[in-house]
C-alpha positions in Angstrom: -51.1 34.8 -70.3 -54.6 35.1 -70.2 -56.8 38.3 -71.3 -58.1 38.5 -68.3 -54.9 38.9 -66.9 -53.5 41.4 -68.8 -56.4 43.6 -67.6 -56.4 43.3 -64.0 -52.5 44.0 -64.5 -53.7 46.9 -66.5 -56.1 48.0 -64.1 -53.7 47.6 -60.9 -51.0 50.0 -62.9 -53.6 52.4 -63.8 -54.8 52.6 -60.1 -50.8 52.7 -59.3 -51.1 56.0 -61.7 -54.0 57.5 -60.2 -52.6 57.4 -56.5 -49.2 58.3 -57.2 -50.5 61.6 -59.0 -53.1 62.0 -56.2 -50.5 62.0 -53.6 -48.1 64.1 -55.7 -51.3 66.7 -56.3 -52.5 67.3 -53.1 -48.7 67.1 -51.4 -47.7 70.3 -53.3 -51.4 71.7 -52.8 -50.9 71.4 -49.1 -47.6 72.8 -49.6 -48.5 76.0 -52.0 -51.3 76.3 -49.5 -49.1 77.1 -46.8 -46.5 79.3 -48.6 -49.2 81.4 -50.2 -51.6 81.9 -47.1 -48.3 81.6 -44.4 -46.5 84.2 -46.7 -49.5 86.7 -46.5 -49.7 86.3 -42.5 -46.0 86.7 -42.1 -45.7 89.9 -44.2 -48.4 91.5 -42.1 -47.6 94.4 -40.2 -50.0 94.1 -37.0 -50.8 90.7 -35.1 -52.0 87.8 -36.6 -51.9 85.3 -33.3 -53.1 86.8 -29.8 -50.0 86.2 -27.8 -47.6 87.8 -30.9 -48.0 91.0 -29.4 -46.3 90.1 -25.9 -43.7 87.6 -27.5 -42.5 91.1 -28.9 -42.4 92.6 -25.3 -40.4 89.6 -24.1 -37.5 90.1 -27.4 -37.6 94.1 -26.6 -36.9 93.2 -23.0 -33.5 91.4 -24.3 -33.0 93.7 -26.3 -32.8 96.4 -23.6 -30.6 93.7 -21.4 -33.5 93.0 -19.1 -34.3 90.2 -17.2 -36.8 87.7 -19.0 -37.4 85.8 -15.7 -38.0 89.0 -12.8 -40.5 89.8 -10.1 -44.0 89.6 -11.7 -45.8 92.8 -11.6 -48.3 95.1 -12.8 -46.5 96.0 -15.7 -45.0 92.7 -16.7 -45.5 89.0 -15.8 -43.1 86.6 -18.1 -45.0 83.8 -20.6 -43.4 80.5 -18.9 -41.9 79.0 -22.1 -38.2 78.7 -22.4 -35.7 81.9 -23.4 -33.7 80.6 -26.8 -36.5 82.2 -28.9 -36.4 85.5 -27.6 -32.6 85.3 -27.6 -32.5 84.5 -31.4 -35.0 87.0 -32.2 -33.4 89.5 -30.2 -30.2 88.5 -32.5 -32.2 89.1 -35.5 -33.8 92.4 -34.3 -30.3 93.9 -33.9 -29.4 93.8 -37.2 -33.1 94.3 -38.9 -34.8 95.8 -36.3 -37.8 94.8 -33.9 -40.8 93.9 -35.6 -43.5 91.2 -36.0 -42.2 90.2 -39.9 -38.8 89.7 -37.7 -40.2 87.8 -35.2 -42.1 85.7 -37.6 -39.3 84.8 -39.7 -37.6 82.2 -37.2 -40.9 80.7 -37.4 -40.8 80.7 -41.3 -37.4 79.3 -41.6 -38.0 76.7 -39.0 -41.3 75.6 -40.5 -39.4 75.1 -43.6 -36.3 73.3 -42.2 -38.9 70.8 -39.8 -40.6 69.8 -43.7 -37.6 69.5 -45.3 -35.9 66.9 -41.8 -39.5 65.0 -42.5 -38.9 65.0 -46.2 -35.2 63.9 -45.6 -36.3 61.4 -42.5 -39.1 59.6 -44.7 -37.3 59.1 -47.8 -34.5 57.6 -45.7 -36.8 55.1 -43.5 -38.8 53.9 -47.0 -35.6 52.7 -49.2 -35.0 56.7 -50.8 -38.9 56.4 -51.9 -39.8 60.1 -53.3 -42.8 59.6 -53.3 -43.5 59.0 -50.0 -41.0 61.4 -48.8 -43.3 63.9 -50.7 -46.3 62.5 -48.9 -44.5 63.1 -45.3 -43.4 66.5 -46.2 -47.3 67.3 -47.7 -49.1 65.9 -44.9 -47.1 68.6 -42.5 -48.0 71.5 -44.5 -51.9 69.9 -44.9 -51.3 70.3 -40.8 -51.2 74.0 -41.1 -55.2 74.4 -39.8 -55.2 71.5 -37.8 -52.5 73.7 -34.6 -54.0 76.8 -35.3 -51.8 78.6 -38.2 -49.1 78.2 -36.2 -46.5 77.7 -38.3 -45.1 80.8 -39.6 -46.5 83.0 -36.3 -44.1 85.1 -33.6 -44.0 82.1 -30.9 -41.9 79.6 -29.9 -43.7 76.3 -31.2 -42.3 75.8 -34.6 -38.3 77.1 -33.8 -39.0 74.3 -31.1 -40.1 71.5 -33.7 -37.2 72.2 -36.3 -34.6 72.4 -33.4 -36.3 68.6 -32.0 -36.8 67.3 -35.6 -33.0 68.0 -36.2 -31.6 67.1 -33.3 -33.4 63.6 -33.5 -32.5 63.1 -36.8 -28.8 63.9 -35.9 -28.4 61.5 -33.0 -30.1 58.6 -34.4 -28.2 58.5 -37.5 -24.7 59.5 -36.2 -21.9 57.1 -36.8 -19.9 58.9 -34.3 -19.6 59.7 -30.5 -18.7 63.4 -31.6 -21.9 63.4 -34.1 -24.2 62.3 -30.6 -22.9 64.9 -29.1 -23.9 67.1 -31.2 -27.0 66.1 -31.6 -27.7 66.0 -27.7 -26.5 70.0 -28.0 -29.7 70.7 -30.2 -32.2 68.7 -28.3 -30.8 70.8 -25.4 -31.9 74.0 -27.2 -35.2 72.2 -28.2 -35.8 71.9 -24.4 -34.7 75.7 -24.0 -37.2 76.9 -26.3 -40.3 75.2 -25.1 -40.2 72.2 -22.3 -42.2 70.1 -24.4 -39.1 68.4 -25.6 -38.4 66.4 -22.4 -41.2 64.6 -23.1 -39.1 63.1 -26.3 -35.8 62.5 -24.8 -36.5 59.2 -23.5 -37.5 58.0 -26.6 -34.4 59.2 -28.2 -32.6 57.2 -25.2 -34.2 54.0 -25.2 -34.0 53.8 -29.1 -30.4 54.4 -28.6 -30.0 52.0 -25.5 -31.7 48.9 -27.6 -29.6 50.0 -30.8 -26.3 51.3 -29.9 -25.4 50.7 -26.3 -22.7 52.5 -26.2 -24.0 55.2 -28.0 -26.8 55.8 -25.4 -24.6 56.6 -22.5 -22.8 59.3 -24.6 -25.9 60.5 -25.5 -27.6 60.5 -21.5 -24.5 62.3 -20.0 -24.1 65.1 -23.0 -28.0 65.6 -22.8 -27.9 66.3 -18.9 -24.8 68.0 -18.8 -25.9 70.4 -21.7 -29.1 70.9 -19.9 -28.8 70.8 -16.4 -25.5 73.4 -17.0 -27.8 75.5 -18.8 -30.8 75.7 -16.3 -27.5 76.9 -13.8 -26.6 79.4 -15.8 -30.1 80.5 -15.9 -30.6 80.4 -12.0 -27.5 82.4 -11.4 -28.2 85.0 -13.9 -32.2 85.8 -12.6 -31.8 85.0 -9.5 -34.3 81.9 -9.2 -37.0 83.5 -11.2 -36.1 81.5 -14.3 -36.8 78.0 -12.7 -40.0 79.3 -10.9 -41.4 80.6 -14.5 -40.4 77.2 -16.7 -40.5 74.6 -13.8 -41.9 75.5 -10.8 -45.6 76.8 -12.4 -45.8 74.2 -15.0 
């Protein structure tokens, strides 16, 4: 082997070195970022988002068994996202109390479980490959700026993500009908926190249809059953208002 050799294998290792450590620096920078500048915003006592303020009204009016979805008025016209965030909440104010650190903390621990599905999702796709796991997992936290400091805020965006993220993940790799089940239910509570998430479900469907045939039709009739049964509970118990909110104005 020739010296010339040696050092362009010396060199490609050395480069191999210096991106491996780059990527592992700035992954938990993005991370630490986040948990140190998220962790201030969650602990504060007073808004840090415009709409946190009202997302609060809409858990205090569960709270006080009120209708989410009512006549609009003066006093109180309904955001037009889905209800499983303000029920949660509402669950977690019960036993804490009603606050914006309460609110916010759904949003914490869902920002963490959607890092930790991308973590799990990318070292699974690359052959168990840390390193890039570590990469998906920084570049979502490096995100943080990029949606507005989002992430760990009183609204419905991240609960959504983590509830998608997981729900994805579960379906696609189930080995079993009762496993796609499953996984349909929590893509159904995706959709009942924000609509977004119908946007993904074909995706989910075809990928099932072109890999597991059989599969995909247990998936398509759990994932309209769950949801269509859902949106008629919903009807029955506001009286219309809830479809005219989430469907009929978007």
């Amino acid at each position: 082997m020739s010296y010339s050799t040696i050092r362009r294998q010396d060199l490609t290792v050395l480069l191999r070195n210096i991106l491996k450590w780059t990527v592992v620096v700035c992954s938990l920078f993005a991370i630490s970022h986040w948990l140190y500048l998220g962790g201030r915003r969650f602990i504060y006592p007073y808004e840090v988002s415009w709409m946190e303020g009202s997302m609060l009204e809409q858990i205090l009016r569960v709270l006080q068994g009120k209708s989410l979805y009512a006549v609009p008025s003066i006093e109180y016209v309904p955001w037009l996202y889905q209800p499983f965030y303000y029920f949660i909440a509402a669950g977690i104010a019960k036993v804490i109390g009603l606050s914006f650190v309460t609110a916010r903390a759904i949003s914490v621990i869902s920002t963490i479980a959607s890092g930790s599905i991308i973590g799990y999702i990318v070292h699974k796709e690359t052959g168990k490959n840390k390193l890039l796991a570590l990469l998906g997992v920084g570049l979502f936290f490096a995100a943080h700026g990029k949606v507005g400091y989002t992430y760990e805020t009183a609204r419905v965006d991240s609960l959504f993500l983590a509830l998608l993220l997981a729900g994805s993940a579960v379906t696609i790799y189930a080995k079993h009908i009762s496993i796609i089940i499953i996984g349909a239910f929590i893509l159904a509570l995706s959709y009942f926190t924000k609509q977004s998430a119908m946007l993904f479900l074909p995706g989910i469907f075809l990928f099932l249809f072109f890999k597991r045939r059989k599969d995909s039709l247990f998936f398509f009739l759990s994932i309209v059953i769950f949801i269509l049964g859902g949106i008629f509970l919903l009807h029955l118990t506001t009286g219309g208002w809830y479809e005219y909110y989430t469907l009929g104005i978007p």
